[in-house]
Each structure stands twice: as C-alpha cells, then as structure tokens.
C-alpha positions in Angstrom: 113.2 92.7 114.6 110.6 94.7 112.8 107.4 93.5 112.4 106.1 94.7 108.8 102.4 94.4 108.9 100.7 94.3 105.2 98.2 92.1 103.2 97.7 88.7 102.4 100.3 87.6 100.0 98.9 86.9 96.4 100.2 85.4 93.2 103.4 84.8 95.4 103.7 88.1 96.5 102.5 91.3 98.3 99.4 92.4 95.9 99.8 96.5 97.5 102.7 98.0 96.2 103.7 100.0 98.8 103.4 97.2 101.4 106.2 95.4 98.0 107.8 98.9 98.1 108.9 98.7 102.6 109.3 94.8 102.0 111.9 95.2 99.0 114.1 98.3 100.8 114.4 95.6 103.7 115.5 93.0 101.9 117.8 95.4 99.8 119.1 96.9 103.1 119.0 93.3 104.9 117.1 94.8 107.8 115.8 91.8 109.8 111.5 91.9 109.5 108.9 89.8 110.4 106.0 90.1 108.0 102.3 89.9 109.9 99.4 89.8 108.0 96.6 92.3 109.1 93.8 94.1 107.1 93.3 98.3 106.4 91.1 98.6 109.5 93.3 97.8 112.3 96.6 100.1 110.9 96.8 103.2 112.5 95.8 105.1 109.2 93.7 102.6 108.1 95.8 101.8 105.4 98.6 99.6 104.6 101.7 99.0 105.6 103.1 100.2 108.7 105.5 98.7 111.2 106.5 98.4 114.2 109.8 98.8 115.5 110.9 99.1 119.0 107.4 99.6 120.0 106.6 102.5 117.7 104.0 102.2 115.1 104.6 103.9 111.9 102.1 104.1 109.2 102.9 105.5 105.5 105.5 103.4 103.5 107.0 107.0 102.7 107.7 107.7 106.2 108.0 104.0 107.0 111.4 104.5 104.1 112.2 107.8 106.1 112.7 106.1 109.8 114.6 103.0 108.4 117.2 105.2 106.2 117.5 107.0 110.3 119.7 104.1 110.9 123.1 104.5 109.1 123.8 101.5 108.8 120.4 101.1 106.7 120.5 104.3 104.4 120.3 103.0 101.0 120.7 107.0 99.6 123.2 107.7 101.2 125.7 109.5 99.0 123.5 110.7 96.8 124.1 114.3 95.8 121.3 116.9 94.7 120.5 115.5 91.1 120.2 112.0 92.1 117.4 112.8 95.1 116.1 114.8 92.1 115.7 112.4 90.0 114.5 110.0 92.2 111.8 112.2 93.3 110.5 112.2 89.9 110.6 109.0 89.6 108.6 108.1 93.0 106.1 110.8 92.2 105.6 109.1 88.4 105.2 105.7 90.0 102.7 106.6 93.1 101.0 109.4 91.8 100.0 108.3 88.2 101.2 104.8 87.2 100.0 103.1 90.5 96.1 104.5 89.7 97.0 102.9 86.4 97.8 99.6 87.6 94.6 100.0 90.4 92.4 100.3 87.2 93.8 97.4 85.8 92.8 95.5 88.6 89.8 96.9 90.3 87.8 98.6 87.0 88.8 96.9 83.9 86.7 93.8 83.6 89.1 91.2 82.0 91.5 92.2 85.2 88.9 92.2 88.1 87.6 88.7 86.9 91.3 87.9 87.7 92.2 89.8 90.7 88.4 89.5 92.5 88.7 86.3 93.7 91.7 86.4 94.3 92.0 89.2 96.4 89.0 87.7 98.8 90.0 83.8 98.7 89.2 82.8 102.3 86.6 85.3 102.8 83.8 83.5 104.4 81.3 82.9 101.6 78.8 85.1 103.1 81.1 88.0 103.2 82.5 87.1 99.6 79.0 87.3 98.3 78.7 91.2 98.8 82.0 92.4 99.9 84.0 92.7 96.2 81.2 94.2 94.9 81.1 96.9 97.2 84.5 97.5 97.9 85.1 97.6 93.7 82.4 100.3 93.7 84.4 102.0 96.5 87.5 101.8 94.7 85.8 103.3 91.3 84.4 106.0 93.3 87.8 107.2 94.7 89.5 106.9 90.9 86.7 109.0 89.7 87.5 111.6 92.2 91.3 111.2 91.4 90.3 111.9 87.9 91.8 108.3 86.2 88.4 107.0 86.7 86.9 109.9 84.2 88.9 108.6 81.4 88.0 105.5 79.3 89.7 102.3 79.0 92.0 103.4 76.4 92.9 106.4 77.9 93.8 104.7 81.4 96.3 102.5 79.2 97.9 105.2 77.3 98.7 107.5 80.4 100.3 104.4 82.1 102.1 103.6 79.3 103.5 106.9 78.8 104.6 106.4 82.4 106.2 103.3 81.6 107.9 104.4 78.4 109.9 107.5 80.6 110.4 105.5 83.3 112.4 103.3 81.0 114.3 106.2 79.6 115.2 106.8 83.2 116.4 103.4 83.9 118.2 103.0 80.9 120.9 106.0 82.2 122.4 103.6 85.3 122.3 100.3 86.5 119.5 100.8 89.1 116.7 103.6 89.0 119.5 106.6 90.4 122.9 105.5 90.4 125.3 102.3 89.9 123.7 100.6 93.2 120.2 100.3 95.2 118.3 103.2 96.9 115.5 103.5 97.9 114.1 105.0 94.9 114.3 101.3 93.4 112.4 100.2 96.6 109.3 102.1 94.6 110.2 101.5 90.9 110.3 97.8 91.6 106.9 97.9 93.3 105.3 98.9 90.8 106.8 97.3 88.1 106.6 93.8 89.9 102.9 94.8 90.6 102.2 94.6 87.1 104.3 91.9 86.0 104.1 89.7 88.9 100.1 89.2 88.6 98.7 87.1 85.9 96.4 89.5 84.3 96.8 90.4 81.1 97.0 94.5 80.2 98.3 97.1 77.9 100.7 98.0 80.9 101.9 94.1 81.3 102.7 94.3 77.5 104.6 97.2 77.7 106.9 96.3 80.6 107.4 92.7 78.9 108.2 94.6 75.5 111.0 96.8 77.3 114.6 95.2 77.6 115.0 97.8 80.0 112.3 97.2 81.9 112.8 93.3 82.6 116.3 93.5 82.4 116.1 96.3 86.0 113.3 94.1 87.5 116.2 90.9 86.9 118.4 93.1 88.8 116.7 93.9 91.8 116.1 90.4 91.8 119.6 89.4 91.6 120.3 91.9 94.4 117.7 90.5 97.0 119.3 87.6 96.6 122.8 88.2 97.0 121.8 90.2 100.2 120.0 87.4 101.7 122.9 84.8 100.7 
C-alpha cells in the first residue's frame, strides 16, 4: 500500500491542493493509500506531498502522478492522443501556475480569508507556538507572492486574474464530461484540487462566487464526486 504523506486535514479535507490533487488520482484510479499526516520539514523537498511506495520516497505531486500512471494498470491518460495531453497541459499549467497563487491569496493575504483560514490551519498548535507562528509564516507567505508577482497586485486585481482563470477553465470543461475527454485523467486529478480548494473551505471570495455561479463548474466538481464514489463502492 502507499503511504501518501500530506497535512492535517481541514474543513473535511486536504487544505494543499496538490496533497487533494495525489489523493483524488488515487481514489479515481482506486490505488490502495494510507494517508500519514507529517508537516513541510520532514518531506524530502521540504514540501508537501510525497509518498512512499515500495520503499521509495517521491516528493512533487507532479512526479508523484508520473510514477503512479508507470503502473498500467493505474494510468488514468492512457489513450489520450496529442491534443488531449495538450489540452490538459494547459489546463494544469492554468490551475498551478496562476489560479492556485489566487486561491493562496485568498487565504493567506486577504484579511476576511486569513481570519478564516489562520486558526484553522494552526488548531492544535501549542499556544505558545500559535502565538507567533501564523504571523510569521503569513509574512513568509506574502513575501514569496510578492516575488511571484500576485503579491504586487491589489485585492481586486488578485480576484480578476483568478477569475479570468476560472471563467476559461469553464469553457474548457464545458467541451466533455471531465476536464479532457468522456472519462477521468489525471488532468481532473488537478482541476478538482483546485476547484474543491476554493469551494470546499468556508471563506467567502470573489473566486468562491464565481465557481458557485458556474453550472459548469459545480456540475464537474458533482462528477468527480460521483466518480470517487463509484470507484470505492
């Protein structure tokens, strides 16, 4: 069995998208996992997730994807021809790359969301530790958006960007029944993530009232859904 090592669960579910991301393509592929709770500092890239199967560690929840689909039997793309990968690149690179800094401003920079997600995020801290360690890890986490350049825009601006993700994403979705084609890949293993990261939480945003607003939107987060669980009936 692999052992999928991410965060504490939150708000009923994984609170890092890519830990959501390696946990929904094993329940889409029904690969057997056992999740273990850890923290950033003991992963071997000092981030989250990895696993480890068969005694190998593998950090990344992209390459994580890449050594499960090695398996035939667990290769959700497999089929896929040339303008599906395609397509599904674009649509990993529009989730990770731009919405997910989105959704980490919503939570981490924008007041109305940290005064949510704060507490939450260190419940069970010791109170010592709680007592200076949001602060400094928020002020971490605004330094590293500044330098990815989200954190130089203002609130509005944040918003608009990740609703303009949100709205082509849509246009994407509305094309097949999942992201790529008439079944699961893994490219839904990433569009779910993050679309579940925003509506799962309850804090309140421009990018929560667009999903919410988008038949499209809901209506492919209600299939995954109804695909995990047919898989693990």
């Amino acid at each position: 069995m692999i052992e999928l090592y991410q965060f504490r669960r939150a708000w009923g579910l994984n609170p890092s998208p890519f830990c959501l991301k390696v946990e929904t393509y094993c329940q889409l592929a029904g690969i057997p996992y056992k999740s273990v709770r850890t923290v950033p500092f003991k992963a071997p890239r000092g981030k989250l997730p990895f696993v480890v199967d068969g005694g190998q560690r593998i950090a990344d929840s992209g390459l994580i994807l890449d050594h499960l689909r090695a398996n035939a039997a667990w290769d959700l793309d497999a089929g896929l021809d040339a303008r599906q990968q395609a397509m599904g690149h674009l649509l990993r690179r529009t989730c990770e790359e731009s919405l997910y800094f989105a959704v980490v401003y919503s939570r981490w920079i924008d007041d109305a969301g940290w005064a949510v997600a704060g507490p939450e995020f260190f419940r069970g801290m010791p109170a010592i530790l709680r007592a200076v360690m949001p602060g400094r890890l928020r002020k971490k986490v605004q330094a590293q958006l500044h330098q990815q350049g989200y954190g130089r825009h203002d609130r509005d601006e944040v918003y608009a960007l990740g609703t303009a993700d949100l709205a082509a994403i849509a246009v994407f979705l509305g094309d097949h029944v999942f992201a790529v084609t008439d079944r699961p890949t893994s490219v839904d293993a990433t569009v779910y993530a993050l679309l579940k990261s925003i509506l799962g939480p309850p804090l309140e945003s421009p990018l929560k009232q667009a999903v919410q607003a988008s038949p499209v939107l809901t209506g492919y987060v209600q299939r995954i859904e109804r695909a995990i669980a047919a898989k693990a009936a």
